[in-house]
C-alpha positions in Angstrom: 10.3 13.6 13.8 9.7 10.7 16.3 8.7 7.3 13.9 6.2 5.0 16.0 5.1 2.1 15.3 1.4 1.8 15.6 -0.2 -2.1 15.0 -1.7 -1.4 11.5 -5.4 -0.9 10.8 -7.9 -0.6 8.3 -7.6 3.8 8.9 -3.2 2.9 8.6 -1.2 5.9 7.4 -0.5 3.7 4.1 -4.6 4.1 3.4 -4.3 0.1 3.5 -8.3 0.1 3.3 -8.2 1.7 0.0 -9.1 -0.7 -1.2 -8.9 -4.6 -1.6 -10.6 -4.6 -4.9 -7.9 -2.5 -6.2 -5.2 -4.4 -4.6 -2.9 -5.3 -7.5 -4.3 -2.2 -9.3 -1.2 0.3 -9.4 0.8 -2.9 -9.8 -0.2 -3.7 -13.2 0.6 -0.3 -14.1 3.8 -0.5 -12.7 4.5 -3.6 -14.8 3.2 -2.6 -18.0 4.2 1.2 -18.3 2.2 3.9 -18.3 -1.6 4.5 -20.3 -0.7 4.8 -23.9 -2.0 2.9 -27.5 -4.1 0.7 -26.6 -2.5 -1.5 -29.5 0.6 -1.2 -27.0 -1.0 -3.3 -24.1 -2.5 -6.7 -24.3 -5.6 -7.3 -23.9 -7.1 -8.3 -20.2 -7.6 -11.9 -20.0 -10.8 -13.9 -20.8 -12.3 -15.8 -17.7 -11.9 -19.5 -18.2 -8.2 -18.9 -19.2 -7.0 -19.3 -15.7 -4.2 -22.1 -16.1 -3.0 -20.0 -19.1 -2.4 -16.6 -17.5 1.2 -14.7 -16.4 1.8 -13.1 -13.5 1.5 -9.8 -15.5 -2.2 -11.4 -16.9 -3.2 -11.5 -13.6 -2.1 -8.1 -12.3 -3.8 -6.5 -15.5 -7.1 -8.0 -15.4 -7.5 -6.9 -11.5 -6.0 -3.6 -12.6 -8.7 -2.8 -14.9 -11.3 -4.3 -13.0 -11.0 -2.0 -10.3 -10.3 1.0 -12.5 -13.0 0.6 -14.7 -15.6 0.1 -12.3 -18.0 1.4 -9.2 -18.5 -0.5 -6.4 -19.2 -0.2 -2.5 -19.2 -2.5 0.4 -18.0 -3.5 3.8 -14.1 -4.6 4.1 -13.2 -6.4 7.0 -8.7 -6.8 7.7 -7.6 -9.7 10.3 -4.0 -10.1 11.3 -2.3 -13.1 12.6 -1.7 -11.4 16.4 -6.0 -11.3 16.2 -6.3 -7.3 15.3 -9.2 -6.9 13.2 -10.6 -3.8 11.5 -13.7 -2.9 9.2 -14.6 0.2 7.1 -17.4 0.9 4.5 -16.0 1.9 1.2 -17.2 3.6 -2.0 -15.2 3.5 -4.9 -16.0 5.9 -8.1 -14.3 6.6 -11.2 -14.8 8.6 -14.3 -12.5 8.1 -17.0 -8.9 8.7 -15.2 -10.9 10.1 -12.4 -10.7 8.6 -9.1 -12.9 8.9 -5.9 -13.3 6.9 -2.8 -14.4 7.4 0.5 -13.4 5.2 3.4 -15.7 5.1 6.4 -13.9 3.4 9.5 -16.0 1.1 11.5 -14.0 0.5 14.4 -12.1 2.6 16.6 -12.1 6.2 16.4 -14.6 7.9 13.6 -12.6 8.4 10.7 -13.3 9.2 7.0 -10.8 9.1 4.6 -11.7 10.3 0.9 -8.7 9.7 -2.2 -9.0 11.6 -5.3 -6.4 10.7 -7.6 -3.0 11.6 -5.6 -4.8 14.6 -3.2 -5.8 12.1 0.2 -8.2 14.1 2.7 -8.6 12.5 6.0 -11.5 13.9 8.3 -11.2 13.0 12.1 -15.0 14.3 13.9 -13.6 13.9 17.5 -10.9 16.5 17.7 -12.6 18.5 14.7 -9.3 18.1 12.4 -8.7 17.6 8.5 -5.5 16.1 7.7 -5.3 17.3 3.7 -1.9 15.6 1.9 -0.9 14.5 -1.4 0.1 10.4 -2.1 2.0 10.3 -5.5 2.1 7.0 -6.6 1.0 5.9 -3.6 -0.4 1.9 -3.6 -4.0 1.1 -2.4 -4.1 -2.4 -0.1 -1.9 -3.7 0.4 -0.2 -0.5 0.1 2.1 -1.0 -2.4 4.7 1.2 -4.1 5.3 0.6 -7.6 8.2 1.8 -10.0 7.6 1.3 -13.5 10.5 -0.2 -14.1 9.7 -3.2 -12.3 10.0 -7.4 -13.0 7.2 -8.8 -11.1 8.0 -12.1 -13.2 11.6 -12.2 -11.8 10.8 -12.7 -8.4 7.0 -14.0 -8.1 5.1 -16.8 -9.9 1.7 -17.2 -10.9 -0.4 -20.3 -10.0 -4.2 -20.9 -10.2 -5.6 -22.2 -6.7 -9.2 -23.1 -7.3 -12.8 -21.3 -7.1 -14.3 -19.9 -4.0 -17.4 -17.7 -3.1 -16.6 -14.6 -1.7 -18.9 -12.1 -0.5 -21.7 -14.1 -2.8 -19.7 -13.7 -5.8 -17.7 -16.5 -7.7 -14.1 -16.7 -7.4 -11.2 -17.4 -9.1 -8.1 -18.0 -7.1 -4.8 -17.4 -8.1 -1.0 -17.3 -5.8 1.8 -15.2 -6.3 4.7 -17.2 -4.5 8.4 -15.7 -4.3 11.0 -17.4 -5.6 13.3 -16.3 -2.8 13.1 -15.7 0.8 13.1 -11.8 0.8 9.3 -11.5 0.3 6.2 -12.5 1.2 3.3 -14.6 -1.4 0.0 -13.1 -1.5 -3.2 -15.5 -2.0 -5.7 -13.5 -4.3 -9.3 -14.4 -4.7 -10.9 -12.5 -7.6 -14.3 -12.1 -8.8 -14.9 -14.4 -11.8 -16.8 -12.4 -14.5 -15.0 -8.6 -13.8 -11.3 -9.6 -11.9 -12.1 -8.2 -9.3 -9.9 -8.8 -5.9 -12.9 -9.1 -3.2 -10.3 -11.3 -1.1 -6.4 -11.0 -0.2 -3.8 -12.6 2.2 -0.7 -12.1 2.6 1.5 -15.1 3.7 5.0 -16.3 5.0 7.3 -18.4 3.7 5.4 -21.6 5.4 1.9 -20.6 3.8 0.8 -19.3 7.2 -1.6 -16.3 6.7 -0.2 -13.2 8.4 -3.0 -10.8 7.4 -6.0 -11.0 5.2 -8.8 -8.4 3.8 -12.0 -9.7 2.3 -14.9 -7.8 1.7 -18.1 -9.3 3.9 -20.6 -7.6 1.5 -19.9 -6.0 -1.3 -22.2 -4.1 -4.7 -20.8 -4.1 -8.0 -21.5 -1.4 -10.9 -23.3 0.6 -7.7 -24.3 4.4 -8.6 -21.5 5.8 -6.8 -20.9 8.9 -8.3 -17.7 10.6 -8.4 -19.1 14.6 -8.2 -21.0 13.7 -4.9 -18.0 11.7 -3.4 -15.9 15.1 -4.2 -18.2 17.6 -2.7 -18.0 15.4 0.6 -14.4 15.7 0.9 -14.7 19.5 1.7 -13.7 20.4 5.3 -16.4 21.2 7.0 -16.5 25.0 8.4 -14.6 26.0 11.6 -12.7 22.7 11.6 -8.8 22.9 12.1 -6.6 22.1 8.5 -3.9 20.2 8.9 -1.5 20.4 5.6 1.4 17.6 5.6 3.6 18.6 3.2 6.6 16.3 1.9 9.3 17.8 -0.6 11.0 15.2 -3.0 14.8 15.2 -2.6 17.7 12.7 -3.8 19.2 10.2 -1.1 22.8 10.8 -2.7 22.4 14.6 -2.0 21.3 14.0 1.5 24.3 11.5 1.8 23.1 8.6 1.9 23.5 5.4 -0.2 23.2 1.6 -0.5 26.6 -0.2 -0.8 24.8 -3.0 -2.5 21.2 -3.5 -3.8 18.5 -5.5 -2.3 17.8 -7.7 -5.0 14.5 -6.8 -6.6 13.8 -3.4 -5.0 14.2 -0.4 -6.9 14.2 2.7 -5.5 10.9 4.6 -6.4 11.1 8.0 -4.6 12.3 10.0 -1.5 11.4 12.7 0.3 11.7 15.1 3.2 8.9 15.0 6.2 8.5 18.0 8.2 8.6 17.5 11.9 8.0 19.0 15.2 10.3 20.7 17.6 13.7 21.0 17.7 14.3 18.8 14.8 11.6 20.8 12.5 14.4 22.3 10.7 15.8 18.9 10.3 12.8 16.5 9.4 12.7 13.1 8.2 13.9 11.5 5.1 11.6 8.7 3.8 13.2 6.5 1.3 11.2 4.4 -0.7 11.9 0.7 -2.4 9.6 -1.2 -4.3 9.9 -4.7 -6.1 6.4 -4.3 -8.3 4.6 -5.9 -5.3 6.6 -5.1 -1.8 7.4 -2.1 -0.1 10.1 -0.8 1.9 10.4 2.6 4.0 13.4 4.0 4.9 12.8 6.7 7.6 16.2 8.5 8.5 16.2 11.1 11.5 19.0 12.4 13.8 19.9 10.6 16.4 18.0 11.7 19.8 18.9 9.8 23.0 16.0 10.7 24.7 13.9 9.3 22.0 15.1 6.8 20.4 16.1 4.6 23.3 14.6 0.6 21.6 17.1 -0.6 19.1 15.0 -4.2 17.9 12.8 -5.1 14.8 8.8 -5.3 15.4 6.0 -7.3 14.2 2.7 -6.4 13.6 1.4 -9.2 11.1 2.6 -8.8 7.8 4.2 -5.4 8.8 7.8 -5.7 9.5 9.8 -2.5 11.5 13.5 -2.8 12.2 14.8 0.6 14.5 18.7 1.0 14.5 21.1 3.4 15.2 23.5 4.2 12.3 26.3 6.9 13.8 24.9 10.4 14.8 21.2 9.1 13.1 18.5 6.9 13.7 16.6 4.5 10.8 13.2 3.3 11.5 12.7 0.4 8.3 9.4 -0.6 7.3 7.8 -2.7 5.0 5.1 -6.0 4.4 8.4 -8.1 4.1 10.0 -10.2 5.8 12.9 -9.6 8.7 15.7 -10.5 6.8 14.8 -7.8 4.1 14.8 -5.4 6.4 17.9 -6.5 8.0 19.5 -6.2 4.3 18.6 -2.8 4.1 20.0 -1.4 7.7 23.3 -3.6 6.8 23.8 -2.2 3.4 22.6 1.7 4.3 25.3 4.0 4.9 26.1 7.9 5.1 28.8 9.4 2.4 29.0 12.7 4.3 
């Protein structure tokens, strides 16, 4: 399988545009475990409590703000290289049921509907559902989460003011890193509910490498989760397309870290088919998470006709480091910065 690296989008393959309100939501899960007693979890915050609340307050509040509730509106993602993308979104949910369905606005048509893990991605020009499964998958900014995590350990929390957003009132909180191996996030959520109408992500100078805000957005709208299902059927003598990734174990493939990144855990890995010669072969996709961050790990073999640009990439927050590594090629890739990536291709190595 041949990695590129496309500039990211608000149609990305990491379903970045689904969806800023639910930005931190699979975060706070990660941090507090999974659904259980509800005497086991504290509860969400009240508004007006601001100075007072954790980084895990935080995360909870805008977790079940978007989990709880329906909404639709417009999202619009800038970058720092002057990329921008929109979509119209409609969110549902129905006890632990989960809909949405992402309509791009720019570029090619695209409409990408999520329930729960099973992702369905329609493309009208070449007549093509892409049909897939996303386990544990992040919404925006597409983060990875392992529940295992300590958010607290490497990010702090501190209020930033009140905004309008989209009409609504905000409340503004940071998330700065307390070392140099990942990126703060700027959060703007909406001051009755939690929820995240606004997000940047920033470097290590404050400067904003890529924001999503929605320009208009309805809260509690009558979005209704049966009627966003039935529109995720494929239509009738359109091609299905059925990606299908198997979970393995990095050790058994051979491959380890001599030393851990600090903070990043890994949270699953798997085996991509691909196309060709190397279809027997496919692609390994390691995944690293520190609560908040991602990291990829895409391992192929080595193809000199192919893989020809050793270098790292920037596309505003996304980070991609290519290297050769004996008879194999990585392709890294997270929303961190360089020297994380870096960390990774030094400390990756084969056993066998």
């Amino acid at each position: 399988m041949e990695i590129r690296v496309r500039p990211r989008n608000i149609v990305s393959a990491r379903h970045m545009a689904a969806v800023c309100l639910a930005a931190m939501a699979g975060v706070a899960h990660a941090q507090i475990g999974q659904p259980g007693p509800a005497a086991q979890h504290p509860a969400a915050p009240v508004a007006g409590r601001s100075s007072e609340r954790s980084v895990g307050d935080w995360l909870l509040r805008m977790h079940e703000a978007s989990r709880l509730r329906n909404y639709m509106g417009t999202l619009v993602v800038s970058s720092n290289t002057g990329a921008m993308a929109s979509a119209r979104i409609w969110h549902a949910c129905n006890g632990e049921q989960q809909v949405e369905r992402v309509e791009s606005l720019t570029g090619a048509p695209r409409s990408i509907f999520r329930r729960n893990d099973e992702v369905v991605t329609l493309l009208p020009d070449s007549r093509v559902a892409r049909i897939e499964r996303r386990e544990s998958l992040g919404l925006f900014p597409g983060l990875l989460k392992s529940n295992d995590t300590a958010i607290p350990d490497f990010y702090a929390a501190r209020p930033a003011g009140a905004d309008r957003v989209a009409g609504f009132e905000t409340e503004v909180v940071e998330l700065a890193p307390k070392d140099n191996l990942r990126f703060g996030y700027r959060i703007w959520s909406e001051r009755r509910t939690g929820l995240v109408v606004k997000l940047q992500t920033m470097d290590a100078e404050g400067n904003v490498l890529e924001q999503a805000a929605f320009s208009e957005l309805q809260l509690d709208a009558p979005v209704r989760v049966d009627k966003l299902s039935r529109m995720m059927a494929v239509p009738e003598g359109w091609r299905v397309d059925r990606v299908e990734a198997v979970k393995i174990n990095a050790a058994s493939e051979g491959w380890q870290l001599r030393s851990a990144v600090a903070g990043f855990k890994p949270v699953n890995c798997y085996r991509r088919p691909a196309a060709g010669a190397h279809a027997a072969e496919g692609t390994m996709q390691w995944i690293f998470s520190d609560g908040l961050a991602a990291v990829s790990l895409f391992v192929e073999t080595y193809d000199r006709q192919r893989h020809v640009q050793e270098g790292l990439f920037s596309s505003g927050a996304t980070q991609t480091l290519t290297r050769r590594i004996q008879d194999w090629w990585l392709t890294a890739v997270g929303e961190v910065p360089a020297q994380t990536l870096k960390a990774f291709a030094q400390n990756l190595e084969r056993r066998r």
